[in-house]
C-alpha positions as CSV (number, residue, x, y, z in Angstrom):
1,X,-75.6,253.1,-5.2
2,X,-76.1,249.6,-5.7
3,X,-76.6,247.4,-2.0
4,X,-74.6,244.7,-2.8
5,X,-71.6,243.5,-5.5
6,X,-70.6,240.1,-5.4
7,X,-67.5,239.3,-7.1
8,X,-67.0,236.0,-8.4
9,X,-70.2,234.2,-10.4
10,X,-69.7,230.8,-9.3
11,X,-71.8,228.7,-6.9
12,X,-70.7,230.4,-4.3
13,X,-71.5,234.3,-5.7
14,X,-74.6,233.0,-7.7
15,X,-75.9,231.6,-4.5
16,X,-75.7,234.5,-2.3
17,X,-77.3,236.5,-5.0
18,X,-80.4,234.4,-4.8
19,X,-80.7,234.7,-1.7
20,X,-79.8,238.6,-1.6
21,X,-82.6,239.0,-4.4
22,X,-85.3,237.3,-2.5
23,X,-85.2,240.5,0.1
24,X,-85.1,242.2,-2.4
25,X,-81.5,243.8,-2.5
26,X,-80.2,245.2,-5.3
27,X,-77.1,242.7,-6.0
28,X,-74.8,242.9,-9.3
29,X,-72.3,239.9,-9.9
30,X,-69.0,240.9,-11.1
31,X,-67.4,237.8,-12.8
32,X,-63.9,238.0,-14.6
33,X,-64.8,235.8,-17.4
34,X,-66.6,235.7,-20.4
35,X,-68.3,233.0,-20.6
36,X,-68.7,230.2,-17.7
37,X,-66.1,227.5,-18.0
38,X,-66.6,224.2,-19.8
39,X,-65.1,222.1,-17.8
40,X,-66.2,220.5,-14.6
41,X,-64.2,221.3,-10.9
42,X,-66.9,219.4,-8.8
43,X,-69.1,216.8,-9.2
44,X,-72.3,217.1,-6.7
45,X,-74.0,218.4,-3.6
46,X,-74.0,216.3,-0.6
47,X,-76.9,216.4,2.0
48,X,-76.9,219.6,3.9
49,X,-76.2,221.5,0.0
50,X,-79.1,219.2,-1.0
51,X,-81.3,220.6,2.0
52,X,-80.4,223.9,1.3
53,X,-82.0,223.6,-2.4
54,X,-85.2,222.0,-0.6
55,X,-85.8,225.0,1.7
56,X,-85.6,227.2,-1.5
57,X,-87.8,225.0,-3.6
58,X,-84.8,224.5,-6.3
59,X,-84.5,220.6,-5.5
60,X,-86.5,219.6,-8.4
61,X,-84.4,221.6,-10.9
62,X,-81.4,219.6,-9.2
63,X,-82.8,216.3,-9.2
64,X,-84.1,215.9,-12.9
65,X,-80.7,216.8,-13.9
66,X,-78.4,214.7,-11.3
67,X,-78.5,211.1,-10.1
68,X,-78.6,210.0,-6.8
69,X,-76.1,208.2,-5.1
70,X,-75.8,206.1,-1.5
71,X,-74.5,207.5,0.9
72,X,-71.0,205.7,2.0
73,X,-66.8,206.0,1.1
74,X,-66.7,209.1,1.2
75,X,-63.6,209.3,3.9
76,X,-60.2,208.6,2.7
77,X,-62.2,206.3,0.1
78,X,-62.9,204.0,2.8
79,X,-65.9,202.4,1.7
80,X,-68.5,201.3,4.2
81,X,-72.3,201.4,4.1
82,X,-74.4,204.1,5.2
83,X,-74.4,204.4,8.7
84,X,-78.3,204.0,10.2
85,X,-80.5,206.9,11.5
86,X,-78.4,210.2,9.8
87,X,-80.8,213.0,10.6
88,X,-82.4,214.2,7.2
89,X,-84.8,213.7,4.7
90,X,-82.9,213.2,2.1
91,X,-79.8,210.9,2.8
92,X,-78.1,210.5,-0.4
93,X,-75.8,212.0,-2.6
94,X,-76.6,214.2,-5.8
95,X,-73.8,213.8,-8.9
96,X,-74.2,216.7,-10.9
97,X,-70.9,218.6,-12.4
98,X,-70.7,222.1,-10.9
99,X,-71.4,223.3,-15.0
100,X,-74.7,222.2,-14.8
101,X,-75.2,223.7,-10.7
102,X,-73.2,226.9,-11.7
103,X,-76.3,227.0,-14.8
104,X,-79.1,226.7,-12.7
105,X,-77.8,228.6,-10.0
106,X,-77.1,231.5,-12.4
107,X,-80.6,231.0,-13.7
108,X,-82.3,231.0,-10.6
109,X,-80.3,234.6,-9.5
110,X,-81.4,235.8,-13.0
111,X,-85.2,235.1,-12.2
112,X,-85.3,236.7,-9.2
113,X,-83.6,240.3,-10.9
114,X,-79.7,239.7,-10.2
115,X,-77.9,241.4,-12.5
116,X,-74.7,239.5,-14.0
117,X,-71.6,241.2,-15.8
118,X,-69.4,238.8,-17.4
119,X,-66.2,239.9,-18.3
120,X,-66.0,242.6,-15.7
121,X,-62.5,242.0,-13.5
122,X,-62.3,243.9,-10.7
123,X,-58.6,245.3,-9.8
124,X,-58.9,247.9,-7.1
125,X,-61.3,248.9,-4.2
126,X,-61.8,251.3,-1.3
127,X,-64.1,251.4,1.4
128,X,-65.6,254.5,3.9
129,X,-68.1,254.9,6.3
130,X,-71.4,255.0,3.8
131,X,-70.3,252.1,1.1
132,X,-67.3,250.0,-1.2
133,X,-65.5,251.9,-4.2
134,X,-64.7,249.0,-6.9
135,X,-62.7,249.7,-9.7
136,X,-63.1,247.8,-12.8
137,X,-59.9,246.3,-15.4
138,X,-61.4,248.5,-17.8
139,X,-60.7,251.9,-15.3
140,X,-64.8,251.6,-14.5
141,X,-65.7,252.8,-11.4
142,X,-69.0,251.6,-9.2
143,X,-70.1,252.1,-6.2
144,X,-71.9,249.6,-3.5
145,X,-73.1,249.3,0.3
146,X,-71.5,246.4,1.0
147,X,-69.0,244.4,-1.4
148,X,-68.7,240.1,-1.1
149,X,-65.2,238.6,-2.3
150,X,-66.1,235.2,-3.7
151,X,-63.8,235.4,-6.2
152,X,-61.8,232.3,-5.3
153,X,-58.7,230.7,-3.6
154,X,-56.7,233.4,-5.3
155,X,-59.2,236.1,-3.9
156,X,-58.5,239.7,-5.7
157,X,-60.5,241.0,-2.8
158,X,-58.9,239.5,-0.1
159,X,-55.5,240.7,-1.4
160,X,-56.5,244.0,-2.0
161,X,-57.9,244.2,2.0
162,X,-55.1,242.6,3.0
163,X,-56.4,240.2,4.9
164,X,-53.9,237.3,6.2
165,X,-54.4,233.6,4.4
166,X,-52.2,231.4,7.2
167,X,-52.2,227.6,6.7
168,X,-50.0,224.8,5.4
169,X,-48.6,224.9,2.1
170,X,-49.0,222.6,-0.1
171,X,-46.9,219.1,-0.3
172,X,-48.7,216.3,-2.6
173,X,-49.4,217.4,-6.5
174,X,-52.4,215.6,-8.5
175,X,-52.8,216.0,-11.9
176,X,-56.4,217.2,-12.6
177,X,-58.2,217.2,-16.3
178,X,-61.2,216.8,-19.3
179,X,-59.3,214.7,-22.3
180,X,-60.4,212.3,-24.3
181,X,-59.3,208.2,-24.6
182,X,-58.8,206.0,-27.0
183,X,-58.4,203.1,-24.6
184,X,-61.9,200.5,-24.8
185,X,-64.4,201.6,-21.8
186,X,-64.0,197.9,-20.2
187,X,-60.0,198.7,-20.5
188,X,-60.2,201.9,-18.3
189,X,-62.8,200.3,-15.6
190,X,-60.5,197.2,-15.3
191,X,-57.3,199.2,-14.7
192,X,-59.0,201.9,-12.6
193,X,-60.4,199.3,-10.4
194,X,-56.9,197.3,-9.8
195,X,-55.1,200.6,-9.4
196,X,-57.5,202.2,-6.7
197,X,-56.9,199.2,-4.4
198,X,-53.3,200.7,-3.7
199,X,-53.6,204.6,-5.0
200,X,-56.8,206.3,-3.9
201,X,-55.8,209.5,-5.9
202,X,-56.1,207.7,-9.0
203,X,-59.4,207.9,-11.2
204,X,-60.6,207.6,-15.0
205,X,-64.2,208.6,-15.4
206,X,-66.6,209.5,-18.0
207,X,-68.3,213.2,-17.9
208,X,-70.0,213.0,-21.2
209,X,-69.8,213.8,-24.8
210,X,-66.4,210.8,-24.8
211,X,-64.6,213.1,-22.5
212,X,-63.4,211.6,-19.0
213,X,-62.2,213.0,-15.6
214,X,-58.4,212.0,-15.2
215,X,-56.8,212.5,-11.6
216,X,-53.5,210.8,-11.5
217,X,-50.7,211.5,-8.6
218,X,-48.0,213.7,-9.6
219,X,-45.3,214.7,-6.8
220,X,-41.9,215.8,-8.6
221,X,-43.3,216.0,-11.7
222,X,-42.9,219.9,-12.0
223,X,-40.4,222.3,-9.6
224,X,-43.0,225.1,-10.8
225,X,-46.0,224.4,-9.2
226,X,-47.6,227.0,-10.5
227,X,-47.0,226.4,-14.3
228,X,-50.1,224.9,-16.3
229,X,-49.7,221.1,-16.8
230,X,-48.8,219.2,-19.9
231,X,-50.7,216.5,-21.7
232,X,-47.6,214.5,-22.0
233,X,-47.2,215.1,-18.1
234,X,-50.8,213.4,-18.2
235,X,-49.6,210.6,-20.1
236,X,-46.4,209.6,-18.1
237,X,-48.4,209.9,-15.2
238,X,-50.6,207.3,-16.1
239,X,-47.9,204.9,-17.5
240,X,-46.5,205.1,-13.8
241,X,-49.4,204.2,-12.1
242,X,-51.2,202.2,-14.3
243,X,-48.7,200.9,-17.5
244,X,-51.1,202.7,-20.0
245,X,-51.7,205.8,-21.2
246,X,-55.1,205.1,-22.2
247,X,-54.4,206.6,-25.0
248,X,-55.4,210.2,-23.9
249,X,-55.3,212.9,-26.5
250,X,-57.4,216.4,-27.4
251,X,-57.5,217.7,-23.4
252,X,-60.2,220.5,-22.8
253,X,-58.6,221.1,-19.2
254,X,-55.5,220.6,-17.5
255,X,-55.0,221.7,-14.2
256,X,-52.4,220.8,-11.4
257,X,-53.6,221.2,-7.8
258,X,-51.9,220.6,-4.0
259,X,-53.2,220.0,-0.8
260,X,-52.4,223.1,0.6
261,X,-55.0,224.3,3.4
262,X,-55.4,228.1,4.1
263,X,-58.3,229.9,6.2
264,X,-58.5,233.6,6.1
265,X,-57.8,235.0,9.6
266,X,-61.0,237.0,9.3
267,X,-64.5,237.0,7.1
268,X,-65.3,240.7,7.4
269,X,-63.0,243.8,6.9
270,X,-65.7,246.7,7.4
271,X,-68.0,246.7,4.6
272,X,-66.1,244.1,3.1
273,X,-66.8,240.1,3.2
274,X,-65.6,237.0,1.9
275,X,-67.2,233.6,1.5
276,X,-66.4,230.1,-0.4
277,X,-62.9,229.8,-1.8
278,X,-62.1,232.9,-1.0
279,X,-62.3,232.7,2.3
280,X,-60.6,228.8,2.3
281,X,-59.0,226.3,0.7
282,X,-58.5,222.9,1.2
283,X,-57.6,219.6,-0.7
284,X,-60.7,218.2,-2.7
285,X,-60.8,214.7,-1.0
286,X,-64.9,214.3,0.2
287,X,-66.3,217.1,-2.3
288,X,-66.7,219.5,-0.1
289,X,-65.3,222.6,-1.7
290,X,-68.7,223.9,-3.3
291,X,-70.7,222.7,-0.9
292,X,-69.1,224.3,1.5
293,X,-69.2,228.1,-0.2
294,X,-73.1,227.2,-1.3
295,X,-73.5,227.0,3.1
296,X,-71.3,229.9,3.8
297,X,-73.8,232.1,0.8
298,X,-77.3,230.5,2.9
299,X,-75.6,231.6,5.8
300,X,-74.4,234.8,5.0
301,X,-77.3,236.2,2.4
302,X,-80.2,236.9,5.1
303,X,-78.0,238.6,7.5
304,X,-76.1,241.2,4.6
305,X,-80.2,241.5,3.7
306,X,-81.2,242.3,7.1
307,X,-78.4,244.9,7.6
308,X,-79.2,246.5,3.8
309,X,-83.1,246.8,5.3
310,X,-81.9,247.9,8.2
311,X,-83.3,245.9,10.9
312,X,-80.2,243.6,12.1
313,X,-79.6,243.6,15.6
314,X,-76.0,244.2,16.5
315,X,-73.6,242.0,16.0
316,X,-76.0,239.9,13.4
317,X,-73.5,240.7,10.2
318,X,-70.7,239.5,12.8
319,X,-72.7,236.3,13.4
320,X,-71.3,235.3,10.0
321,X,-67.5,235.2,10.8
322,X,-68.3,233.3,14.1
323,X,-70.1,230.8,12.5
324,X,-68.9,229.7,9.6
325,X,-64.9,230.4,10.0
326,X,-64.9,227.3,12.7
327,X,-67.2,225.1,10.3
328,X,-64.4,225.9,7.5
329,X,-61.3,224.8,10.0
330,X,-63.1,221.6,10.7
331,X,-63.4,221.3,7.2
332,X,-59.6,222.0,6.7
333,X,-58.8,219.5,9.8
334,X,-60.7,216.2,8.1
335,X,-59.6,217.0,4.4
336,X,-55.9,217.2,5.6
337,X,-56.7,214.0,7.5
338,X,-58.3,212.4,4.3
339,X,-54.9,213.0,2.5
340,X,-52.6,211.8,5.0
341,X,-55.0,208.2,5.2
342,X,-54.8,208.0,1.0
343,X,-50.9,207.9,1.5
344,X,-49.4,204.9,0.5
345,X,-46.7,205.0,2.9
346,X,-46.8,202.4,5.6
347,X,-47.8,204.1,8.8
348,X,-50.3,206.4,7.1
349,X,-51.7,202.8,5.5
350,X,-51.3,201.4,8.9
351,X,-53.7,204.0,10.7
352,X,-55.7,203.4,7.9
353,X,-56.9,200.1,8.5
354,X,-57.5,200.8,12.2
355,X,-60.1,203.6,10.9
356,X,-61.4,201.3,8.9
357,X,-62.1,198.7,11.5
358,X,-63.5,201.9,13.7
359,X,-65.9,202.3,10.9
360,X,-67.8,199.3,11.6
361,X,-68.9,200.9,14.6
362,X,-72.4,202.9,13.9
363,X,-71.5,205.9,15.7
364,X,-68.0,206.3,14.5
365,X,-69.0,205.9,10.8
366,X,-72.2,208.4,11.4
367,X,-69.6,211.0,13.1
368,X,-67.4,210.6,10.1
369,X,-70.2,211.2,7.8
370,X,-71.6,213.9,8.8
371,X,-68.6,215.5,8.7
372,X,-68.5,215.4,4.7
373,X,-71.8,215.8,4.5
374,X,-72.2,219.3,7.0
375,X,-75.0,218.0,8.7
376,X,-73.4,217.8,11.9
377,X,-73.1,221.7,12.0
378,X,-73.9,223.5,15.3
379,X,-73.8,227.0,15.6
380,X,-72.6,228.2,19.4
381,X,-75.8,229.6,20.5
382,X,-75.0,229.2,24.3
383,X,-76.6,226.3,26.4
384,X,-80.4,225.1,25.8
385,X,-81.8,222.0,23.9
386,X,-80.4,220.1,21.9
387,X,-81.9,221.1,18.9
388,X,-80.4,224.4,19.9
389,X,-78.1,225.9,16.7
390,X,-78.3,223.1,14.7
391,X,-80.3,223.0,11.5
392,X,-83.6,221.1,11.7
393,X,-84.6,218.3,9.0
394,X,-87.1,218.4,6.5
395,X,-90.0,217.0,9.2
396,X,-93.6,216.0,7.3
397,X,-96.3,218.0,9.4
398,X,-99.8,217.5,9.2
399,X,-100.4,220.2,6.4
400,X,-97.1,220.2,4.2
401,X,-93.6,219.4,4.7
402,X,-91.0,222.0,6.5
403,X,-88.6,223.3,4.3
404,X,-92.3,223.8,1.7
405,X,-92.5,226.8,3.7
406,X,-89.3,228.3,3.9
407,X,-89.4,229.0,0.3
408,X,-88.7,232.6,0.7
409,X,-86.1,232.8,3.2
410,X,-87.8,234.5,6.2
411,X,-87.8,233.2,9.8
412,X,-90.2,230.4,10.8
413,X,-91.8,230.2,13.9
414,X,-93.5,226.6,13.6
415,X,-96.0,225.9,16.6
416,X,-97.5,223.1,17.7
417,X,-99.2,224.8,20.7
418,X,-101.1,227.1,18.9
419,X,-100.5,229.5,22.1
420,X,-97.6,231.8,20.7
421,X,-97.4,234.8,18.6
422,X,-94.5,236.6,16.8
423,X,-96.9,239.4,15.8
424,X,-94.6,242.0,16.0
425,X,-92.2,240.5,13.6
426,X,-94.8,239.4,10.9
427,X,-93.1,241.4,8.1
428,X,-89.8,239.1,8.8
429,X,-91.1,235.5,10.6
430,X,-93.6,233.4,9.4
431,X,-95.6,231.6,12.3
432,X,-97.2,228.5,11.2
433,X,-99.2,226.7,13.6
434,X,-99.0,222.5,12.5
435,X,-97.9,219.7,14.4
436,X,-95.7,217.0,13.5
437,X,-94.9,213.1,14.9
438,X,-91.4,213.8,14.0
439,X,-90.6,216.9,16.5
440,X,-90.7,216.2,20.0
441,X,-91.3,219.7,20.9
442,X,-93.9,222.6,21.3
443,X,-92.6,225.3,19.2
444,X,-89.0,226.2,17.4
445,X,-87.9,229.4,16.0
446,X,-86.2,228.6,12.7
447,X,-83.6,231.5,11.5
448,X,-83.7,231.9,7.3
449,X,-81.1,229.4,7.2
450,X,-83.4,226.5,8.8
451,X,-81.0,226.7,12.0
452,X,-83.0,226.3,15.3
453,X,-82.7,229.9,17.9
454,X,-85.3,229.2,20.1
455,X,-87.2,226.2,21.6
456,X,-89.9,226.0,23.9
457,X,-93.6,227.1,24.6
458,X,-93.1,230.3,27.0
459,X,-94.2,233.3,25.5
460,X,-91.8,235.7,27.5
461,X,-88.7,233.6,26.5
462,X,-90.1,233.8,22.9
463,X,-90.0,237.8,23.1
464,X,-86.5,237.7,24.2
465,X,-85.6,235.5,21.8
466,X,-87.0,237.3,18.3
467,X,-85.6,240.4,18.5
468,X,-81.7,238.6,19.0
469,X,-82.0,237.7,15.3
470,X,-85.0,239.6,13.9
471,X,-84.4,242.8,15.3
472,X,-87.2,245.4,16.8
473,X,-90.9,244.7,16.8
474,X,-92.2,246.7,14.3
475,X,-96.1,246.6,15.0
């Protein structure tokens, strides 16, 4: 009996396999293809993504392979600077295409024992009381605990439980795709730059190797929206827009996409989950699409741990659909927003500049911002402090940094007292006793995930508190 089977090895899968692997679960990918793909879907992590891979101790790998970017443009395209005070350590942007995250994600699951099967589709399942039956294309049969569907927008394993996809279909087509141009590199900057002024869907930009990114608008260009795109649909796309073709030839990816947004009515079906794309979809504006699985796999991984050890408190596994399913219709809200502002129709243009004049105002741009960038999240854990369900910054104590010692996703209790004990949950909190100018408070109980469950310095509340996300003393 394995504990857990993800299906689906991208970010989102390789993720929570990480993080099911550091408590040590016994977790086998199931991913439909071969070989990973090629070609690059996203392009880099914002902030809270980038925070995540700081409280596992992954940044580094991340950073000597990306470049950083300010902070700023991100909504609608509407470029302002950075707004002041955003609450992290780390306020920029990482570019990175997904190939090289999906790599080092894959490689950090692999460390830690994950076990990945390539080429493994999986076509049925069936689920009791004790565990998930998955059946294999190949008429394979294996059985699991508890089964994760991150298997994409097209989710095998929310078909197969049935589970309800409502949202808007899709009304604005972009073309989406790896080619190569003859066109001079000073050509393609010049007429990218004049054409973005009026048509924010419009882009030409290098990925390496002389391939570049091409996203040009495409409504009416096919009835089927579901048939793969054309190079020569490419091309008179671009002579629209632009009056040049670039002279794009030898594509490695075509794809057509719409701005459809869908949210699954529910995360769990029994011993059945889903997370990332499979879970929701949303138009690409702000890059939030991978981030956004990577935080639904942090969120998820130590609570399906918990429950395969056997010490989650009720409702703990639950905590996951009530959680993340509101972050993901926010996320569906300001993407659907995004497109409607990159319209070039008047009154869409028109409420476009009002934002824009909105977004000289600190606290309206900062709002915005965190938005994209999910560090805005707070989890409903009922009134208290501020700090209260949010997740809490990198802060530099006296003796290290925070996220330094969250490196193996257990609970923290960080104390500045020196007066509190979590004793009776050493085996799943750490207590650290440091102090920092940075936290204007005596103690915090951090969850794995870096989110804030408890603050304060009363011992009694601090009992009351432990065991609603760690479970029973055990000593």
């Amino acid at each position: 009996m394995i504990d857990v089977i993800v299906a689906g090895g991208g970010p989102t899968g390789l993720m929570l396999a990480a993080e099911l692997r550091l408590h040590g679960v016994h977790v086998v990918v199931l991913e439909r293809d071969a070989e990973p793909p090629p070609f690059v879907r996203s392009l880099g992590l914002h902030v809270r993504s980038i925070e995540v891979m700081a409280q596992r101790g992954l940044l580094d790998r991340f950073l000597a392979l990306g470049q950083q970017h300010p902070l700023g443009g991100f909504f609608a395209g509407i470029h302002k600077p950075a707004p002041d005070r955003l609450d992290t350590a780390h306020p920029y942007v990482l570019g990175i295409p997904q190939t090289t995250t999906d790599r080092l994600l894959a490689e950090r699951a692999v460390e830690l024992g994950t076990e990945i099967r390539r080429g493994c589709e999986l076509v049925g399942l069936s689920q009791d009381e004790h565990g998930v039956t998955v059946e294999l294309a190949d008429g394979t049969h294996l059985r699991s605990r508890l089964l994760v569907g991150c298997d994409g927008g097209r989710s095998t394993v929310r078909k197969l439980l049935g589970v309800g996809f409502p949202g808007e279909p899709s009304r604005v087509d972009t073309l989406l795709g790896e080619m190569e141009v003859t066109a001079p590199p000073e050509t393609v900057t010049a007429v990218v730059t004049e054409v973005r002024k009026t048509q924010k869907r419009f882009g030409l930009g290098p990925v390496g190797e002389g391939v570049f990114r091409v996203v040009v608008p495409a409504e009416g260009v096919a009835d089927d929206r579901s048939a793969p795109p054309t190079l020569e649909e490419f091309k008179r796309q671009l002579r629209v827009f632009a009056d040049t073709d670039f002279g794009v030839h030898s594509p490695r990816w075509l794809s057509r996409f719409g701005d459809a947004t869908r949210l699954a009515e529910r995360y769990r079906d029994g011993r059945v989950l889903l997370a990332g794309d499979a879970a929701h979809i949303h138009p690409p504006v702000g890059g939030q699409g991978l981030n956004l699985g990577i935080q639904d796999a942090f969120n998820l991984g130590w609570k399906l741990a918990a429950t395969v050890a056997g010490w989650a408190p009720e409702g703990l596994l639950d905590s996951y659909h009530a959680e993340r399913h509101p972050v993901a219709a926010d996320v569906l809200v300001n993407t659907r927003a995004q497109m409607e502002l990159m319209s070039d129709e008047p009154g869409p243009q028109a409420v476009r500049r009002l934002l824009s004049e909105l977004m000289d105002f600190d606290d309206v741009s900062r709002y915005l911002t965190e938005k994209i960038i999910a560090t805005g999240v707070r989890y409903d854990f009922g009134e208290g402090h501020e700090l209260l369900g949010r997740r809490l910054r990198d802060v530099r104590l006296k003796q290290s940094r925070l996220y330094e010692l969250m490196h193996q996703g257990r609970g923290l209790l960080l104390d500045q007292t020196g007066r509190l004990s979590a004793a009776g949950w050493s085996d799943r909190v750490d207590h650290v006793v440091d102090v920092s100018e940075e936290l204007d408070v005596p103690a915090v109980l951090l969850r794995p995930d870096g989110h804030v469950a408890w603050v304060g310095d009363d011992q009694r509340e601090l009992l009351i508190h432990l065991p609603t996300w760690f479970g029973a003393a055990t000593d």
